[in-house]
VEXTOR-803452 format. One line per field, with one value per atom (N, C-alpha, C): x, y, z; residue in three letters; residue number from 1; atom name. Coordinates in nm, 3 decimals, always signed. Layout:
N
east X|... .
north Y|... .
up Z|... .
res ALA|... .
n NUM|... .
atom CA|... .
//
This chain:
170
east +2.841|+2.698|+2.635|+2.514|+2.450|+2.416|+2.404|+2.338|+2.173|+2.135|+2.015|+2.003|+2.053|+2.010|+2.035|+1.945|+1.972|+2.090|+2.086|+2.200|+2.188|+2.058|+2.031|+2.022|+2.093|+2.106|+2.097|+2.007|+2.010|+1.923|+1.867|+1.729|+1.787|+1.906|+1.947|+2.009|+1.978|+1.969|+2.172|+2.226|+2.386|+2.441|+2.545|+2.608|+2.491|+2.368|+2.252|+2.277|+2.420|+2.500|+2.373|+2.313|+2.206|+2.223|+2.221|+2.189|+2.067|+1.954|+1.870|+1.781|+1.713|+1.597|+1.493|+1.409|+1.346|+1.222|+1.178|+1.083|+1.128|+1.260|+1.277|+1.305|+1.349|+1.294|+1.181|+1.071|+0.981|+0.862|+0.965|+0.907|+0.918|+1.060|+1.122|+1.041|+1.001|+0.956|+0.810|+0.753|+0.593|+0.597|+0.698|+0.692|+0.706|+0.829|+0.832|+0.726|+0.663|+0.514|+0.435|+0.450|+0.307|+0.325|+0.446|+0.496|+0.481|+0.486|+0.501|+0.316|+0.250|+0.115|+0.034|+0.070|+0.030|+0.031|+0.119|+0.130|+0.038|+0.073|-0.026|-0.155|-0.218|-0.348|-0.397|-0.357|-0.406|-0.430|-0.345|-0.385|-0.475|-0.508|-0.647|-0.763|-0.696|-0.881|-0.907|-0.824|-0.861|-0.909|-0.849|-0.919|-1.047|-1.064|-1.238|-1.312|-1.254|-1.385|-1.408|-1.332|-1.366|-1.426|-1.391|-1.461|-1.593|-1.640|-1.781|-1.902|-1.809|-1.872|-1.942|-1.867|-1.851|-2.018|-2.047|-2.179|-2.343|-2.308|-2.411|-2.404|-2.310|-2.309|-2.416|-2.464|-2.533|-2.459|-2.351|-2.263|-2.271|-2.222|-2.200|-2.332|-2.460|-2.601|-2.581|-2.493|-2.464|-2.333|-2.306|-2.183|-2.240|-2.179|-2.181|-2.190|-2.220|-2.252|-2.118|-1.993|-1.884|-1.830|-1.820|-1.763|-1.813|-1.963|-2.014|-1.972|-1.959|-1.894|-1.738|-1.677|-1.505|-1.531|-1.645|-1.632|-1.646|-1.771|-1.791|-1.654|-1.609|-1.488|-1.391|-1.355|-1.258|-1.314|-1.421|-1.460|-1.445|-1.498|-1.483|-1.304|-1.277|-1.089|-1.075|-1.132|-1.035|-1.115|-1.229|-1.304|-1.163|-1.143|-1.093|-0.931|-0.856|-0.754|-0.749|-0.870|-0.886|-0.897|-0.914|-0.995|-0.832|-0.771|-0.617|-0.529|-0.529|-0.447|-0.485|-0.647|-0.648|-0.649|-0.613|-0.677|-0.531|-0.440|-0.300|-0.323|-0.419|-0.461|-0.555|-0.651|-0.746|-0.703|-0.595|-0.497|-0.410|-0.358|-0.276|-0.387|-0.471|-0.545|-0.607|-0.650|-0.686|-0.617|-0.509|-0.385|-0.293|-0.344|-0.236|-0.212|-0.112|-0.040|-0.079|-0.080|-0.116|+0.018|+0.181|+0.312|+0.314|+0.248|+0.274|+0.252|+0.371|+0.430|+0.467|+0.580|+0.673|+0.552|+0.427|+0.338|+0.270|+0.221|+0.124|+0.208|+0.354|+0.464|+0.447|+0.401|+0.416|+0.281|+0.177|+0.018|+0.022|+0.080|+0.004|+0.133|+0.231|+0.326|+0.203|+0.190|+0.111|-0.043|-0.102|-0.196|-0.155|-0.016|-0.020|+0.048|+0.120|+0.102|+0.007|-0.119|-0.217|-0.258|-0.235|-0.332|-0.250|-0.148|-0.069|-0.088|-0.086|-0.180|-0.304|-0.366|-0.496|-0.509|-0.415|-0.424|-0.327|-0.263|-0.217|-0.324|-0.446|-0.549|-0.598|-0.663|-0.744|-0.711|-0.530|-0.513|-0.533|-0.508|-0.500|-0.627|-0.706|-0.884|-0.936|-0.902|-0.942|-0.890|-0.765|-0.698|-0.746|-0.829|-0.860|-0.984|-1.093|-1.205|-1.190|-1.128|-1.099|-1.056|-0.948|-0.895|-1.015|-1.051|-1.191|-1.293|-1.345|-1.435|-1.414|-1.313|-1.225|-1.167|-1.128|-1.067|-1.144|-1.203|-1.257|-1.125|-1.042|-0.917|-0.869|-0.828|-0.832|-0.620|-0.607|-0.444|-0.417|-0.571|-0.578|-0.528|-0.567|-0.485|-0.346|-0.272|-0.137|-0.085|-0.177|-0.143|-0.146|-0.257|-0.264|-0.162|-0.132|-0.013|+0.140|+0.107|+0.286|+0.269|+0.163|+0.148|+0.148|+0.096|+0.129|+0.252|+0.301|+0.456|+0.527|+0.490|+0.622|+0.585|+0.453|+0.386|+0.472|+0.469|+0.561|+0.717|+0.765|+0.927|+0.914|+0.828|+0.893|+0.833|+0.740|+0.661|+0.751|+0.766|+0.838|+0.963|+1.015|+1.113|+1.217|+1.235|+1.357|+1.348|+1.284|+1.256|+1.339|+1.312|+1.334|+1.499|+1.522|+1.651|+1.739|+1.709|+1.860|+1.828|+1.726|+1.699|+1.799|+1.834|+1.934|+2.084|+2.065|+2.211|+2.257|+2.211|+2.265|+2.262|+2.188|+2.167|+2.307|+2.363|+2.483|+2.399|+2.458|+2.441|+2.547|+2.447|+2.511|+2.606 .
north +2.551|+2.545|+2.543|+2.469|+2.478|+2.584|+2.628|+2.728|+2.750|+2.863|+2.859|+2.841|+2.771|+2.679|+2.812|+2.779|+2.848|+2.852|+2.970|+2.953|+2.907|+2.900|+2.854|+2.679|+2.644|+2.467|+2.439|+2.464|+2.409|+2.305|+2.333|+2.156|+2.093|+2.091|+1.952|+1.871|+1.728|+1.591|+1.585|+1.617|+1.574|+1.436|+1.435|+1.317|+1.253|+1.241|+1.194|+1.218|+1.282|+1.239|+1.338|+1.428|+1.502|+1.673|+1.707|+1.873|+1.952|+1.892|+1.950|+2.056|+2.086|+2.167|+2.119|+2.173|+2.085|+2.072|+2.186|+2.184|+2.106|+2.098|+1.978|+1.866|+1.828|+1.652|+1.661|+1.701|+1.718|+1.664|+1.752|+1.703|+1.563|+1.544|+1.422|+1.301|+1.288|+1.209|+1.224|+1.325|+1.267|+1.218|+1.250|+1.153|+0.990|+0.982|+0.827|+0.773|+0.850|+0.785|+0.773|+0.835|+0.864|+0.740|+0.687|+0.496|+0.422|+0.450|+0.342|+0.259|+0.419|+0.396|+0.334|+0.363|+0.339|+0.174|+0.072|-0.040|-0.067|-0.064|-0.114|-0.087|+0.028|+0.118|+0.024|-0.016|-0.065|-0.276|-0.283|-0.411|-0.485|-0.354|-0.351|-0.306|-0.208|-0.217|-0.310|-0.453|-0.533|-0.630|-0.668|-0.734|-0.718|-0.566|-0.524|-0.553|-0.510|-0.545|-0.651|-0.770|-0.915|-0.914|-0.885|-0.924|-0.875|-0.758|-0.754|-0.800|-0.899|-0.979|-1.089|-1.130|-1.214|-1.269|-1.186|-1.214|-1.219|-1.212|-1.194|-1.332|-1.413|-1.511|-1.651|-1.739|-1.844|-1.950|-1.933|-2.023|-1.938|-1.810|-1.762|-1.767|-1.817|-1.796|-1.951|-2.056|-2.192|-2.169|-2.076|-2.067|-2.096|-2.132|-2.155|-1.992|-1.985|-1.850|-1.743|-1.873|-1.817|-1.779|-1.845|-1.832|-1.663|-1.664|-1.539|-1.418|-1.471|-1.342|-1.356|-1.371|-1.397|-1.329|-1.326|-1.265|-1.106|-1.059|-0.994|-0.892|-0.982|-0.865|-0.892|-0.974|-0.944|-0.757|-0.801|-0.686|-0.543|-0.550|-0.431|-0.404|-0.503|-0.464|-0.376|-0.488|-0.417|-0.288|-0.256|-0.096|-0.013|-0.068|+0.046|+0.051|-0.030|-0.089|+0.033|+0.069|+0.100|+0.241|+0.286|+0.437|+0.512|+0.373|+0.464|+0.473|+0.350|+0.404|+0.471|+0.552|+0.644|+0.808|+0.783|+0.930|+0.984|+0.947|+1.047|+1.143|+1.060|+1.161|+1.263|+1.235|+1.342|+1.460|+1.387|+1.493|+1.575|+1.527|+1.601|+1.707|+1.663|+1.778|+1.902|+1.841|+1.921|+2.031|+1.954|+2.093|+2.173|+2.106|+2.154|+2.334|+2.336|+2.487|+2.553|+2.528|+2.532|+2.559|+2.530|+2.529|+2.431|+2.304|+2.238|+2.109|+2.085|+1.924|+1.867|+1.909|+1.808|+1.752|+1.802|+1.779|+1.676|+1.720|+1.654|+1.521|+1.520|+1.384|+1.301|+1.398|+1.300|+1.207|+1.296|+1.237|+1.174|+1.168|+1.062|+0.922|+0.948|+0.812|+0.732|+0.782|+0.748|+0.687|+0.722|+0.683|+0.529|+0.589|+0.462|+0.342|+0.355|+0.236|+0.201|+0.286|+0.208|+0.166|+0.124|+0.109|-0.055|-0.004|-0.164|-0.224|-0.249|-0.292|-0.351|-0.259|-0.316|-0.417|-0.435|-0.512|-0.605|-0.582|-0.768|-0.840|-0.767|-0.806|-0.839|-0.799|-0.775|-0.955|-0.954|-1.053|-1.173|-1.147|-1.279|-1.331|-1.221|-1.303|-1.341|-1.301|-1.329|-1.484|-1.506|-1.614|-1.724|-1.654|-1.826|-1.845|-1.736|-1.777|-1.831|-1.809|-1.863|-2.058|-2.074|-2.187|-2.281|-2.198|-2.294|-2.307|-2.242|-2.283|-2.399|-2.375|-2.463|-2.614|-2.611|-2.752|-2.785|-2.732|-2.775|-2.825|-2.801|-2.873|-2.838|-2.925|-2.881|-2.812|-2.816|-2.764|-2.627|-2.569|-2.436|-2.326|-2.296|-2.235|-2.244|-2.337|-2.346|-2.298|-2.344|-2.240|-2.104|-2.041|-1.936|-1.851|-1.897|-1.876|-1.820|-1.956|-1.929|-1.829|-1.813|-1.724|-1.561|-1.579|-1.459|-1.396|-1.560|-1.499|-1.458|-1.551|-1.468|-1.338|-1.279|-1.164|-1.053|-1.036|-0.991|-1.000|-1.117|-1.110|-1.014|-0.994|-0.932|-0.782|-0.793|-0.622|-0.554|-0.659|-0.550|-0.607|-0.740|-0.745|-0.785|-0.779|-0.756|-0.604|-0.568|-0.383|-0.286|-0.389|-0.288|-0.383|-0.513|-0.535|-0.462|-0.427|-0.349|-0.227|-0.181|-0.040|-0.006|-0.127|-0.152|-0.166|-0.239|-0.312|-0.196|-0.157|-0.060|+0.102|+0.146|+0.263|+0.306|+0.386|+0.460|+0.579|+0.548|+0.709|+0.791|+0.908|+1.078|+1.092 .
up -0.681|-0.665|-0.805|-0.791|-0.985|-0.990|-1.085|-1.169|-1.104|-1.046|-1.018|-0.859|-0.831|-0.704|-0.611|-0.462|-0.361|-0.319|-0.252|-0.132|-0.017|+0.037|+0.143|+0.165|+0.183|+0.162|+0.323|+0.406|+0.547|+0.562|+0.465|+0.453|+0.389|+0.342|+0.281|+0.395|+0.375|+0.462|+0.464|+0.569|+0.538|+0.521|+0.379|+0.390|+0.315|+0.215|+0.140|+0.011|-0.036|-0.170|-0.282|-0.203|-0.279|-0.243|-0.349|-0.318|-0.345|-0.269|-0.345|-0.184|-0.257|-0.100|-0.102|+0.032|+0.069|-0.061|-0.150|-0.242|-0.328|-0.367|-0.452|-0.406|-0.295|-0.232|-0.257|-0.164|-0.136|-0.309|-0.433|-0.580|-0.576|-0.541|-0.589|-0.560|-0.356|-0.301|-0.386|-0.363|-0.423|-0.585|-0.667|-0.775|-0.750|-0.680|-0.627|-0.592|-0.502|-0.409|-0.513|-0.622|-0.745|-0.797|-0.810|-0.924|-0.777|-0.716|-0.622|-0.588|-0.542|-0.574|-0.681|-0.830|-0.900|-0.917|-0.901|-0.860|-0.798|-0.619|-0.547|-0.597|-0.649|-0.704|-0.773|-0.908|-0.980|-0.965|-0.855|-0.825|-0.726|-0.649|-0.534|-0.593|-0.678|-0.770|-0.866|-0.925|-1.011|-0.879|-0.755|-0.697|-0.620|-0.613|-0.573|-0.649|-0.764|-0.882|-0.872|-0.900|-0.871|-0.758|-0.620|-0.526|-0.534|-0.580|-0.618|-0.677|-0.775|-0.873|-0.786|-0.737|-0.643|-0.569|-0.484|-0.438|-0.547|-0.687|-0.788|-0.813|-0.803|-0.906|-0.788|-0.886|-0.814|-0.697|-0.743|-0.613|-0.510|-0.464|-0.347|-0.256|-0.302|-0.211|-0.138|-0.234|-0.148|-0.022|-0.002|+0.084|+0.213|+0.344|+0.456|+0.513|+0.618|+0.651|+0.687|+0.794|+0.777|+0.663|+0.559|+0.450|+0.341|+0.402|+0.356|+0.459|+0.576|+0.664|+0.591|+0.625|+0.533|+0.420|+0.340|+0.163|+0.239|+0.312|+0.387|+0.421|+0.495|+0.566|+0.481|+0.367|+0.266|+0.160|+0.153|+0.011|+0.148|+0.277|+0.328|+0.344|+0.365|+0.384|+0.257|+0.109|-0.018|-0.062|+0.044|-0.001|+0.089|+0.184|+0.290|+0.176|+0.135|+0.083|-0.014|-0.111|-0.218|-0.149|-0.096|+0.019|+0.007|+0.089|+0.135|-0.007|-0.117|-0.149|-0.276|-0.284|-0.410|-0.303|-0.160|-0.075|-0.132|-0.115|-0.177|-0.283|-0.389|-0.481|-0.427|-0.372|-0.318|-0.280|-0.149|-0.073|-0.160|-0.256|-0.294|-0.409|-0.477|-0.521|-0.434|-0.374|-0.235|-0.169|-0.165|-0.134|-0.215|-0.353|-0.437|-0.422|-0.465|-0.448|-0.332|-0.223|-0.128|-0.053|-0.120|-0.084|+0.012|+0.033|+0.194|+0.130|-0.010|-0.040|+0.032|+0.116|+0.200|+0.285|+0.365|+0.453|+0.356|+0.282|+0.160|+0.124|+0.118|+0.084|+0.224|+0.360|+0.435|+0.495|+0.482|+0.475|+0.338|+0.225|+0.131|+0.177|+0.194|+0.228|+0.380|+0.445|+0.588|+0.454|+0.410|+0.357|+0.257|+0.218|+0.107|+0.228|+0.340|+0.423|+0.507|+0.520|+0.547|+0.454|+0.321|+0.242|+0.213|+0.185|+0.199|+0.322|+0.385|+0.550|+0.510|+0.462|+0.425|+0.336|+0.211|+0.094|+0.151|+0.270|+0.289|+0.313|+0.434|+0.471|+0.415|+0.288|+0.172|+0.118|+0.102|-0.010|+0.057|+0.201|+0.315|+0.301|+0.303|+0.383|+0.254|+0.130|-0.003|-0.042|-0.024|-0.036|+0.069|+0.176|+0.332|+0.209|+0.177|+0.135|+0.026|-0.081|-0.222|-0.169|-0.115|-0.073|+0.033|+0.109|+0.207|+0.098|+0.016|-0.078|-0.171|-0.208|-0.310|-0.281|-0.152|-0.115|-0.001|+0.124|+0.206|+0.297|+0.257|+0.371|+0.456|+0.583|+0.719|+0.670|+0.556|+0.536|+0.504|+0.446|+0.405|+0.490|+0.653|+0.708|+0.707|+0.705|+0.697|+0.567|+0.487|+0.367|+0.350|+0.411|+0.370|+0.507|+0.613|+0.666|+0.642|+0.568|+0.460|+0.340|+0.332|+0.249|+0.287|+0.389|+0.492|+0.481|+0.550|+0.585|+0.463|+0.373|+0.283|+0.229|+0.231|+0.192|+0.309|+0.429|+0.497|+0.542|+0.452|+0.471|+0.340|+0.198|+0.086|+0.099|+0.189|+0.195|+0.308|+0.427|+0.524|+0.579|+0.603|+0.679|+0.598|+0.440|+0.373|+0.356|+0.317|+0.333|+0.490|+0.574|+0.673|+0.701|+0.688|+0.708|+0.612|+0.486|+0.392|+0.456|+0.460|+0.587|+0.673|+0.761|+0.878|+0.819|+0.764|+0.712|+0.593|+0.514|+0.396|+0.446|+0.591|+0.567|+0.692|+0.651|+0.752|+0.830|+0.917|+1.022|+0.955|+0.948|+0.905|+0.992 .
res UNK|UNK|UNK|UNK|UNK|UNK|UNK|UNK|UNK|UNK|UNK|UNK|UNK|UNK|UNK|UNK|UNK|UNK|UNK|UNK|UNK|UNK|UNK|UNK|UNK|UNK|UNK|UNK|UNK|UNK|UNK|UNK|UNK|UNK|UNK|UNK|UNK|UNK|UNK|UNK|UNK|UNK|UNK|UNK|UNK|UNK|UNK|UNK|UNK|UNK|UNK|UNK|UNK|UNK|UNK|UNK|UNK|UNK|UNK|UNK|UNK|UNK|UNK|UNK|UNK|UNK|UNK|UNK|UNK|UNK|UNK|UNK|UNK|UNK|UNK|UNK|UNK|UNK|UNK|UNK|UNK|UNK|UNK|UNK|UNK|UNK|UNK|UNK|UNK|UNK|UNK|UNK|UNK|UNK|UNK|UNK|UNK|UNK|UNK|UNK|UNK|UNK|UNK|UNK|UNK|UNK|UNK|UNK|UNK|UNK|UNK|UNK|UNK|UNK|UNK|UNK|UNK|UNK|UNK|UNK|UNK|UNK|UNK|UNK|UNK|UNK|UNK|UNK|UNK|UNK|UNK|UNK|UNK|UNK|UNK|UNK|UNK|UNK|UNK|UNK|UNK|UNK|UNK|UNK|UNK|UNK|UNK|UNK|UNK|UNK|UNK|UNK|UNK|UNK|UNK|UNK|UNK|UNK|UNK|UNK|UNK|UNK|UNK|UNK|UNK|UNK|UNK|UNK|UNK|UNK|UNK|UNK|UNK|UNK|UNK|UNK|UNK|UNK|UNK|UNK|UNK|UNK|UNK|UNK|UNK|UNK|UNK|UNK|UNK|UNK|UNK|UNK|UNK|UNK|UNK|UNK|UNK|UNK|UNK|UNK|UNK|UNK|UNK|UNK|UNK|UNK|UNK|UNK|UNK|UNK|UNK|UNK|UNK|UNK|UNK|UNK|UNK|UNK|UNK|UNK|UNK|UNK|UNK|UNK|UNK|UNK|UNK|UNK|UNK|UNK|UNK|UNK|UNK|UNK|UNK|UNK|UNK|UNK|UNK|UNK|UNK|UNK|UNK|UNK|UNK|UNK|UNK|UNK|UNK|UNK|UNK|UNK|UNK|UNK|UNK|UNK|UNK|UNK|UNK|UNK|UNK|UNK|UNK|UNK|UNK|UNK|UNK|UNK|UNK|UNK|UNK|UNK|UNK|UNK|UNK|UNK|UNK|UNK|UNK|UNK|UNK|UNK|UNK|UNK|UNK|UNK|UNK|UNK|UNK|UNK|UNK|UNK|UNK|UNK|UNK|UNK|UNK|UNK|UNK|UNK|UNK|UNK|UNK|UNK|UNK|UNK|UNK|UNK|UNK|UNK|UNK|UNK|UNK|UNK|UNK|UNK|UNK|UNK|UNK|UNK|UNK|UNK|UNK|UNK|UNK|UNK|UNK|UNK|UNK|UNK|UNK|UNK|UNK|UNK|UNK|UNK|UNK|UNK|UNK|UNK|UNK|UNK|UNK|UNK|UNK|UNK|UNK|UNK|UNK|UNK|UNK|UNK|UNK|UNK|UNK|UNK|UNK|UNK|UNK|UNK|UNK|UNK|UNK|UNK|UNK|UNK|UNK|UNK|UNK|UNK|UNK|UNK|UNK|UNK|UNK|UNK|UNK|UNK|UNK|UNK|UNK|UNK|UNK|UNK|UNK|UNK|UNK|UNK|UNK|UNK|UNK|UNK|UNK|UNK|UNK|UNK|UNK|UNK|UNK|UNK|UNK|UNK|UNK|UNK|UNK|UNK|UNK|UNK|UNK|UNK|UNK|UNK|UNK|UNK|UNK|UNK|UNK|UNK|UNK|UNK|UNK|UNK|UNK|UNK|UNK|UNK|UNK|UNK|UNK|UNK|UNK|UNK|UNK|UNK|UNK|UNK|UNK|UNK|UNK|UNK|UNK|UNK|UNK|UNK|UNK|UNK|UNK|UNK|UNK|UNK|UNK|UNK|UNK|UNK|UNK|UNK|UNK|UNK|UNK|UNK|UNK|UNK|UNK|UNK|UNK|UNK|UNK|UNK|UNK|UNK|UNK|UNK|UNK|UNK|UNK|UNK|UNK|UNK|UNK|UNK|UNK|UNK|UNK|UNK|UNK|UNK|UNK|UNK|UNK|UNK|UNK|UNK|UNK|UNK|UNK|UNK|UNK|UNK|UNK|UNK|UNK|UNK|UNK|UNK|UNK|UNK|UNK|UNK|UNK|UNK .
n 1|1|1|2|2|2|3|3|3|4|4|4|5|5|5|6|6|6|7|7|7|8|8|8|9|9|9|10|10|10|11|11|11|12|12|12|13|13|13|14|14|14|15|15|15|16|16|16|17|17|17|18|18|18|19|19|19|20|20|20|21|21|21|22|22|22|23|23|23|24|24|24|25|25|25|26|26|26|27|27|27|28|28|28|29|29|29|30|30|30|31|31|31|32|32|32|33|33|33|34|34|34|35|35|35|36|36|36|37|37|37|38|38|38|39|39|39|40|40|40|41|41|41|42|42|42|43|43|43|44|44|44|45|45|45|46|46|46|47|47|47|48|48|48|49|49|49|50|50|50|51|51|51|52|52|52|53|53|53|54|54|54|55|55|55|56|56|56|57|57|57|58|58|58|59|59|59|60|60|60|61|61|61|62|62|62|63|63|63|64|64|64|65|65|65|66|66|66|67|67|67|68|68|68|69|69|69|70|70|70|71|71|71|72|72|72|73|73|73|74|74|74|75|75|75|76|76|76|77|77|77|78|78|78|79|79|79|80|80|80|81|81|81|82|82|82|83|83|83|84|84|84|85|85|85|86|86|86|87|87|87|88|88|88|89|89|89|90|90|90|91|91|91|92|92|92|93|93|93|94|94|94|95|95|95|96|96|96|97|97|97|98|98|98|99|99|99|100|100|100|101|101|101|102|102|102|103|103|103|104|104|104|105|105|105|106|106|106|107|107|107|108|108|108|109|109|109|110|110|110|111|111|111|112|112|112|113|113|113|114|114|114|115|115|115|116|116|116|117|117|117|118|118|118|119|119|119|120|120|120|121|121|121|122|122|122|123|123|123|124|124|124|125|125|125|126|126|126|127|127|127|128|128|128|129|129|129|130|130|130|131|131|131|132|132|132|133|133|133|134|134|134|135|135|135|136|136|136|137|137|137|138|138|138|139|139|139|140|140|140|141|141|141|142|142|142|143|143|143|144|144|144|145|145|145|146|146|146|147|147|147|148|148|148|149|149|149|150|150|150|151|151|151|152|152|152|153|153|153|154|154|154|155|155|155|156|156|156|157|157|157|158|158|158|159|159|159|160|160|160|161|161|161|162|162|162|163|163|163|164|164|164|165|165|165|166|166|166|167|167|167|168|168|168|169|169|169|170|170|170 .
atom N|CA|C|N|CA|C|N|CA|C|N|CA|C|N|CA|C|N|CA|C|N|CA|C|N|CA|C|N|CA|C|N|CA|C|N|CA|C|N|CA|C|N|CA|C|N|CA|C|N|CA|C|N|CA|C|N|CA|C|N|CA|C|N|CA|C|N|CA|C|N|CA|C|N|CA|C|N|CA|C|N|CA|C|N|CA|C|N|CA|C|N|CA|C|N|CA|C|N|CA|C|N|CA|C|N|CA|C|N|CA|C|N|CA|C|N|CA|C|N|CA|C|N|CA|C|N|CA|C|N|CA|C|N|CA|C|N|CA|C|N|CA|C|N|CA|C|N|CA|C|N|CA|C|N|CA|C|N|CA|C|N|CA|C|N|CA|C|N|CA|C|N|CA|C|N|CA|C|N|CA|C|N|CA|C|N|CA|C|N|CA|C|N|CA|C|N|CA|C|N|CA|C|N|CA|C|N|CA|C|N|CA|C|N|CA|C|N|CA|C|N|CA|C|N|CA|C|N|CA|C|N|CA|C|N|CA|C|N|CA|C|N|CA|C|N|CA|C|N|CA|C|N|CA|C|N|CA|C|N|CA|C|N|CA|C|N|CA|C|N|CA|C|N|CA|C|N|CA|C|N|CA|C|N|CA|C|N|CA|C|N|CA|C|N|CA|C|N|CA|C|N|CA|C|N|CA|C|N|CA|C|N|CA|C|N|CA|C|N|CA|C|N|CA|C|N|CA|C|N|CA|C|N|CA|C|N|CA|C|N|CA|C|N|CA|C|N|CA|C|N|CA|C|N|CA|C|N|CA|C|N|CA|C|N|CA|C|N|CA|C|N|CA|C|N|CA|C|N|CA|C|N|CA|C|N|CA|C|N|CA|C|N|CA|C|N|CA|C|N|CA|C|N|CA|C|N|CA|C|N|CA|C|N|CA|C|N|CA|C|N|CA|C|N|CA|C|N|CA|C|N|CA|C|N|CA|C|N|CA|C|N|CA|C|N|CA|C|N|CA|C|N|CA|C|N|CA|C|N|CA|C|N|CA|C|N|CA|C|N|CA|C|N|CA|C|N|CA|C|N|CA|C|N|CA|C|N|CA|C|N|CA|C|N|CA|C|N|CA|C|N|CA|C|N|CA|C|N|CA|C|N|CA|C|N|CA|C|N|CA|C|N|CA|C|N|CA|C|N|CA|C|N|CA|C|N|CA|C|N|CA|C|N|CA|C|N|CA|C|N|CA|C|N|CA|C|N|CA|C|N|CA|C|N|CA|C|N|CA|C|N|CA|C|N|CA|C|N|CA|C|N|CA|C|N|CA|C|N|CA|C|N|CA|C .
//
């Protein structure tokens, strides 16, 4: 056993090639979540800001009305986008030393996938309006489709296939 460490090892995950307890997962995971956030974080708030800009400038008063609903529910997606994934921080100040990380690891992970949820939304409805403004072409949905899709084979369904395929039952 290390130096230090409990004796009580019943919260450790069996067969997870780790010896740690649950306060130190519990460290471990909310550091991960802290880099992981910080990514998504900083790339939903460079696209709010832009999207804010957005309605000041003299072109957007020529838009079609759909096209102003679309800017519309893009900037409210990337407010909500921006909501979930800075609330981890809130939460976790909020509760700090409070002893209830592992809880706090599991409400800010739940926050940072709604928040990615939101910023597919965010990037989807940003990308129909950017492209319908821009080309007027009856091809733009199909574009922004495929764009979809591959936004969800690299966010969730290569994610959740090595999930399947790499993870062993204990």
């Amino acid at each position: 056993m290390r130096q230090g460490a409990r004796d009580d090892r019943a919260d450790d995950v069996p067969g997870d090639g780790r010896s740690e307890t649950a306060a130190e997962r519990a460290d471990r995971q909310w550091q991960e979540l802290v880099q992981e956030i910080r990514v998504a974080q900083t790339g939903v708030q460079i696209l709010f800001g832009f999207l804010l800009t957005v309605v000041f400038t003299p072109h957007f008063h020529g838009l079609s009305q759909t096209d102003k609903t679309l800017y519309i529910v893009t900037v409210i997606l990337g407010s909500m986008a921006t909501g979930a994934l800075i609330g981890p921080v809130a939460f976790h100040r909020i509760v700090s030393g409070r002893r209830i990380k592992p809880e706090a690891v599991a409400w800010a992970s739940r926050l940072t996938f709604v928040g990615i949820v939101l910023l597919l939304a965010t990037l989807t409805s940003a990308l129909l309006l950017i492209l319908r403004v821009a080309t007027h072409d009856g091809i733009v949905p199909w574009i922004v489709a495929g764009v979809l899709a591959w936004y969800l084979v690299c966010w969730f369904a290569l994610p959740l296939w090595a999930r399947m395929r790499y993870t062993t039952e204990g």
